[in-house]
N, C-alpha and C positions, 0 to 999 in steps of 0.2 A: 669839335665833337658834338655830333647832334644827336638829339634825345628823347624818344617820346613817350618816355617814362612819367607816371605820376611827380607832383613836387614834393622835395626832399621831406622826408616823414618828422615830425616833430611829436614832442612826447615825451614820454616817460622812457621807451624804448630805447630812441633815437637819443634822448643823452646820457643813457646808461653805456651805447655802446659807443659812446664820442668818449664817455671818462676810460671806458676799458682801451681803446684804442691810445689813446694818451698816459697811459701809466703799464700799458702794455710796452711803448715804443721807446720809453723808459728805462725797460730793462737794458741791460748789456748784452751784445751780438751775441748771436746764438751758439756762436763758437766758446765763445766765455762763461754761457751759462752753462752749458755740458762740461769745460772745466771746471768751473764751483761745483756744480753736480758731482762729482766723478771725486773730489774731497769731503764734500759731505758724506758720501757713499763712504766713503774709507773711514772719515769717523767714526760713523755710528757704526760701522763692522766694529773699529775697535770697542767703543763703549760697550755696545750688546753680546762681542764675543763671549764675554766670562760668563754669562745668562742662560740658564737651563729652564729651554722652553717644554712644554707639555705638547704641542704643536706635532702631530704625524704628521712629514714627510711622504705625500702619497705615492712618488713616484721611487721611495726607498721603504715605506712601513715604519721608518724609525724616527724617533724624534727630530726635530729638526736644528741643525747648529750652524750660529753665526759666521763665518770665517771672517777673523782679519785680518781686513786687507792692507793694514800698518805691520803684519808681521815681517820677520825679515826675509823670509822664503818667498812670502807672498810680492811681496815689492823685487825677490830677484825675477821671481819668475813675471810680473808686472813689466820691469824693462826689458826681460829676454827674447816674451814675446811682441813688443810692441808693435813693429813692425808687421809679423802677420797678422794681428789682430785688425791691423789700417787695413792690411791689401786683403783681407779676407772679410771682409766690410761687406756682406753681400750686395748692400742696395748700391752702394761706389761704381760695383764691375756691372751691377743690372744699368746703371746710369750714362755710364763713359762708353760702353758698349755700342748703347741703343741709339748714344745723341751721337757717335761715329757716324753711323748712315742716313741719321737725320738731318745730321748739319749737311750732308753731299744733297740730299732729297731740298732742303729748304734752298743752300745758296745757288746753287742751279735754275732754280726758279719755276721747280717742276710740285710744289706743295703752293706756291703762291698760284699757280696756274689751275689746279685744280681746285682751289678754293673759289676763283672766280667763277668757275663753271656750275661750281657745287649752288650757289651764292645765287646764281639766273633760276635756278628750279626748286628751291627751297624757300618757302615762306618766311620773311623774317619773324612772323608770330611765333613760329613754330620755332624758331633756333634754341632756343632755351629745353623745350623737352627732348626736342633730337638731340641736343648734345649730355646732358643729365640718361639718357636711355642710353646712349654709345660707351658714357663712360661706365654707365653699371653693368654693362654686356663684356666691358673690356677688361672685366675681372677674369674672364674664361682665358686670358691670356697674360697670368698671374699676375705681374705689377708695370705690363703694360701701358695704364693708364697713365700712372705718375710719370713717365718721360716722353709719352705719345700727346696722347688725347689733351690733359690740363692746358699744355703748353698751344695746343693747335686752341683751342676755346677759344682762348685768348687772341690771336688770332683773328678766328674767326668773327668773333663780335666786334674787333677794329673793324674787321674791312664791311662789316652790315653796320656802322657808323654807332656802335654804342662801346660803352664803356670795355674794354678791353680784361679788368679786372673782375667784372660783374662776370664774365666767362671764365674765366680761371675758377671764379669761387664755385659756380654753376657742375663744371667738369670734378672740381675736389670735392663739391657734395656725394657727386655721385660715386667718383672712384673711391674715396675714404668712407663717408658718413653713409655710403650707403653700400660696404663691402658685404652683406651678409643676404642682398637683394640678389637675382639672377634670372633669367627665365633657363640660360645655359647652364645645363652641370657643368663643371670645374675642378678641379684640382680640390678649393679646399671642402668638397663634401666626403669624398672619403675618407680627407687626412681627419677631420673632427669628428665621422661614425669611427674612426678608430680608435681614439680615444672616448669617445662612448661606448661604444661597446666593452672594451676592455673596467673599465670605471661600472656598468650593469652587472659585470660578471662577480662584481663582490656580494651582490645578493642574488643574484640567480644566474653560474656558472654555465648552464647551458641557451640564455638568450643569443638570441641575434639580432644586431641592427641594419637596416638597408642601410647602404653608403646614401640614398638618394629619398631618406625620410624625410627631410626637408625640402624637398623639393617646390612641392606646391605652394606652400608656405611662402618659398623663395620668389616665387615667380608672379605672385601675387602682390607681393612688398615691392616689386619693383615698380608695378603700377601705380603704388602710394608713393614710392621716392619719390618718381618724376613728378607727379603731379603737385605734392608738397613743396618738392626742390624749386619748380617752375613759379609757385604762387610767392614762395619766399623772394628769389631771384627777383619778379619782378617788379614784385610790389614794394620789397624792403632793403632789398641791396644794392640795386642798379639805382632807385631814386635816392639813395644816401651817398652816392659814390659821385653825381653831379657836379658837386662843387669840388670834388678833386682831379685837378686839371692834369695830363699827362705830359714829360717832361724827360721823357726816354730819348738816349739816340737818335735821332732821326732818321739816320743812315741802316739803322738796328731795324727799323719800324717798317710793315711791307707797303708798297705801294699798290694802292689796288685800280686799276683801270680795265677797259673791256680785255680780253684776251686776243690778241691777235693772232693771222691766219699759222703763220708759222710756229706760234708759241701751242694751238690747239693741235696742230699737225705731230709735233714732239710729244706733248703730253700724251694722244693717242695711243702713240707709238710705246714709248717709257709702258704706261699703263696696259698695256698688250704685255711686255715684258713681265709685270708684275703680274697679273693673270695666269700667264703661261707659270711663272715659278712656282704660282700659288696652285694650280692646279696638279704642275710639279709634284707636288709635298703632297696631297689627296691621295694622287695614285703612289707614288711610295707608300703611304702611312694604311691603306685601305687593307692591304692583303692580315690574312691575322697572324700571318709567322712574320710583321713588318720588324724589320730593324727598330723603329720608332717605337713599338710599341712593348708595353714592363711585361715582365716574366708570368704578367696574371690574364695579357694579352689588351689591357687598359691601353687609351689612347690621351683619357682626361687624370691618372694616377700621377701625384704627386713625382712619381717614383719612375713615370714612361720617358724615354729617350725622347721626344717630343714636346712633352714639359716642362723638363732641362733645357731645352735648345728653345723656346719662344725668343730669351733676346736674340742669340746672334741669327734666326732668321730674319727681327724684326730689321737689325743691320744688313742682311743682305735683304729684304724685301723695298728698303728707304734706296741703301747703297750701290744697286744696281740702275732700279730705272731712273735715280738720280743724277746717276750717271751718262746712262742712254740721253735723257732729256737733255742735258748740260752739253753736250756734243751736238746736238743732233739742231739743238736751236742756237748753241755759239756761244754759250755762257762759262761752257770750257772748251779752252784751246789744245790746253795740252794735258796732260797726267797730273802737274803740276798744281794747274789751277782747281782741278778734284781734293790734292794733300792742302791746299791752301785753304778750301774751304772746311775739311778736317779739322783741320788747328784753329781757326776762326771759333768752330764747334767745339773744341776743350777750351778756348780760351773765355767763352762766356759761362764754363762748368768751374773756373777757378775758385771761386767763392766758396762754393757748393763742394771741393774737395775740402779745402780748411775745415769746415767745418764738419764735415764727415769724419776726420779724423780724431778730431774731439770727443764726439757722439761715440765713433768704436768703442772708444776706452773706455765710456760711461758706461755703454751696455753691457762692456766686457766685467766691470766690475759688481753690476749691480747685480747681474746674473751671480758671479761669480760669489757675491757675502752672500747671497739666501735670504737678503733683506725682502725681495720682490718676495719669493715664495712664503716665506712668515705675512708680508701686509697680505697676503691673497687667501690663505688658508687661516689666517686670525679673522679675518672679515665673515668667511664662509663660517668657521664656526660658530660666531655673533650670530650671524641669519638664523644660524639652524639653533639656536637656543632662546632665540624669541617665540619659536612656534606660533610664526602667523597662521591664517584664513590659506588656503592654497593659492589663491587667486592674487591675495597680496604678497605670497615667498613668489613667486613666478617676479613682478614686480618687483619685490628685492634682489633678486638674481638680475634680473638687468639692471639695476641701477648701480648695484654692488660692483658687477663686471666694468661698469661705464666708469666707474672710480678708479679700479685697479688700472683700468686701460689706459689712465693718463700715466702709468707709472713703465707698462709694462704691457710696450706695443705689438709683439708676436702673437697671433692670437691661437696658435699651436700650442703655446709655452704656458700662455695662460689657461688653455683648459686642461691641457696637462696635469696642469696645479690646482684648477679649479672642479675639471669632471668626475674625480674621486670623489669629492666631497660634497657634489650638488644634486652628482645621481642615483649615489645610493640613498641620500639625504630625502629624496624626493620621493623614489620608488617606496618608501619606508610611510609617503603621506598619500598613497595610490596615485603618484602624477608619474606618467610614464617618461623614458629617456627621450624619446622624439620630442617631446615639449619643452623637458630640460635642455635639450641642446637648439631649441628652435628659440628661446627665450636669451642664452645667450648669447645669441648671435646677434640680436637686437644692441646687446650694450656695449657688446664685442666692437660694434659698427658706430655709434652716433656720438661716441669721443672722440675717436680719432682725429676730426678736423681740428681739435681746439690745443693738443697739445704738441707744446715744441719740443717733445721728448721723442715722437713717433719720426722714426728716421727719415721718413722723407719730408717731413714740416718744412726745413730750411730750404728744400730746392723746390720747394711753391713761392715761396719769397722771396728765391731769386726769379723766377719767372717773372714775377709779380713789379719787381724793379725793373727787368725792362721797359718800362710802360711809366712806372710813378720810383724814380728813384728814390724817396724817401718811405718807400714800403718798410717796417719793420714787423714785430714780432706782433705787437698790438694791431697792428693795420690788417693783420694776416686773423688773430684771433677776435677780434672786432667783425669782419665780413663771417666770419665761420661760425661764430657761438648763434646766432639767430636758427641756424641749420641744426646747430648739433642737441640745439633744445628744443624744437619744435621734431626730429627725427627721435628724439628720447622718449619725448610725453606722446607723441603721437602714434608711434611705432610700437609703445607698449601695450596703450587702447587699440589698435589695429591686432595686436595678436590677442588680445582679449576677447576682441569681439569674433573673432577668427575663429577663437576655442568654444565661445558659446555657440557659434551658430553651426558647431559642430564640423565644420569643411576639414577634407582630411590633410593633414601636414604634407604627406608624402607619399612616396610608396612603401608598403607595408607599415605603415607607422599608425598610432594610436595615442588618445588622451593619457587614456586610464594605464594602474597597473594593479595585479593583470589585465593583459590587454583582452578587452571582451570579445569575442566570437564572432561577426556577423551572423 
């Protein structure tokens, strides 16, 4: 593996994240720790249940109460649902789904194929921000990233001769650590003005928020991810990964050589295919009475028949011209050898199920005691009883968020619990809603990569063991924490300096409240 990275960094740094990686990897499988997770969770439900907290419940007005989860209802109803709590797993069906058409797309030889062509017209300098920019774009295509983009990084920077991992971390900077970045609206702008707005209406029932206040803000921060993501990537994580040799499969591993006439001739062809589907879906989705589109006539709503369907088109957009390609250049014979590479594709997802299963039951529980909402709303009331500087609560709002987010990865769930109590909290110190919810999108975003609690952590680490089977938990949070604390401290002074030098957040959006007039 050749390298023309800086030598490996030494320091203060460098053996901070050598002990974290080594006591990280330490831990027990991540399947194991979602089981101990998932008992401690049932303890303190019982310990805490008898406990009458003072704590409003925003999303009921009433006080908030512990359920335990050792009661005997709770444990019937614990094993009665178990089963659909696994198969209703959301990220399992967004995962098993997507990597269906991607494993026909990869062992066909029709994603290796285009890589090579990609690979002739793309700067190697440049692979680090184009891939960091792809994957904060591929937010607009909900959790696309985590089972598309990560995995192809990785990839990608084998076959441009560098560290294969250093691409993996590169792509999960961008799709996790920097989910709150975009220049594309999305799905999740309207679902969190909605939970803003409703969270403003407790002090002034006739406000309105734009679904798309954040916008500017958004599209702006992505210009810092990448930039940030690229200087980290290259200067601190590709030269520490050096001296870890790879030790993957071989047969797993792509081979990468010139493209040949007929391999070019296929892919053509395949990629005509995919065009044509994708174009396909435009002209459905464009008219405004579209089938695709929610009942408000949205094409980016949470809620539109089009945002629902991003996997299984991602499966037939892999699934088809992976198809075509595999025929057309000889890499499938028959039907047979398409179901073969299917099953080849779940069977490198085995890991990556055990442990999902685990995870279910954790989230199912922890949701389930109200522990997560009491650590969220006991925090917020802390913030809002210190009565900082405005400029330092802005700053405890992200930092506060970035804690809870290691506990409690939805980031719907958590403004839910958190927008009640930060917007009226805020509007109360003239800081309007659009900065309250631009603020926590920052913290919402720059934990995610570090914790093995956020459901898709474990299937970055199995990626990650293709390539270095001795990947664990530490090897995963070791490459990560550089990112996720340089996107905290940086991203925070970035909307600071944002707010001072006045640029607007969004559309119709404002510092102040009252919002002043032009």
């Amino acid at each position: 593996m050749s390298n023309n990275q800086d030598a490996l960094p030494s320091g203060v740094v460098a053996r901070f994240l050598n002990v974290v990686e080594r006591v990280g990897n330490k831990l027990p499988d991540p399947a194991i720790i979602f089981l101990f997770a998932m008992l401690l969770i049932w303890g303190l439900s019982w310990w805490f249940s008898g406990v009458s907290f003072d704590a409003i419940d925003p999303r009921t007005g009433e006080a908030i109460i512990i359920n335990n989860m050792l009661a005997s209802d709770s444990l019937a109803t614990f094993l009665s649902s178990m089963v659909k709590t696994f198969t209703g797993f959301a990220p399992l069906g967004v995962v098993l789904v997507a990597m269906l058409g991607v494993g026909v797309a990869e062992h066909s030889g029709f994603i290796n194929t285009g890589l090579k062509l990609m690979l002739k017209v793309t700067p190697k300098k440049l692979l680090t921000p184009s891939i960091i920019l792809v994957a904060i774009v591929s937010h607009t295509a909900t959790d696309a990233g985590y089972v598309l983009v990560i995995p192809l990084a990785g990839v990608i920077f084998y076959a441009a001769g560098r560290h294969p991992l250093a691409g993996i971390a590169a792509a999960f900077a961008g799709v996790s650590g920097g989910f709150g970045a975009n220049f594309i609206p999305s799905g999740i702008d309207p679902l969190l003005q909605s939970f803003t707005q409703s969270a403003a209406h407790i002090i002034n029932p006739d406000m309105s928020i734009n679904p798309l206040n954040n916008w500017a803000f958004a599209s702006a921060s992505s210009m810092f991810i990448v930039l940030l993501g690229w200087y980290i990537t290259d200067k601190i994580i590709e030269p520490r990964l050096q001296n870890t040799p790879l030790d993957g499969n071989s047969e797993d591993l792509p081979v990468f050589e010139d493209a040949r006439s007929d391999e070019k001739r296929a892919f053509f062809i395949a990629s005509s295919v995919m065009i044509a589907g994708i174009a396909l879906l435009a002209y459905v989705s464009a008219p405004a009475d579209s089938a695709m589109r929610s009942s408000d006539g949205s094409l980016t709503n949470f809620r539109s028949p089009l945002m629902q369907s991003i996997v299984p088109l991602i499966f037939l957009l892999f699934w088809i011209p992976g198809a075509v390609y595999g025929f057309t250049v000889g890499t499938f014979k028959s039907s047979k050898d398409m179901i073969d590479a299917m099953s080849k594709a779940m069977g490198g997802m085995a890991y990556y199920i055990v442990m999902a299963f685990f995870c279910a039951l954790f989230i199912a529980a922890f949701s389930k005691s109200n522990l997560g909402a009491l650590l969220a709303i006991e925090g917020a009331q802390l913030l809002k009883a210190m009565a900082l500087p405005s400029s330092v609560t802005v700053v405890g709002i992200i930092f506060l968020t970035a804690f809870v987010n290691l506990f409690v990865g939805s980031s719907s769930a958590k403004w839910a619990l958190l927008g009640p109590v930060f917007v009226p909290m805020l509007m109360q110190l003239g800081i309007s809603p659009d900065l309250t919810q631009a603020a926590y999108r920052v913290g919402d975003s720059s934990s995610n990569i570090i914790t093995p609690l956020m459901p898709y952590f474990p299937l970055v680490v199995v990626y990650c063991q293709k390539y270095v089977k001795s990947t664990g938990i530490g090897t995963l949070i070791a490459m990560m924490l550089p990112y996720s604390v340089a996107f905290l401290i940086g991203w925070s002074l970035f909307l600071l300096g944002y707010w001072a030098l006045g640029i607007p957040l969004g559309l119709d959006a404002s510092y102040v409240y009252p919002a002043v007039a032009p």
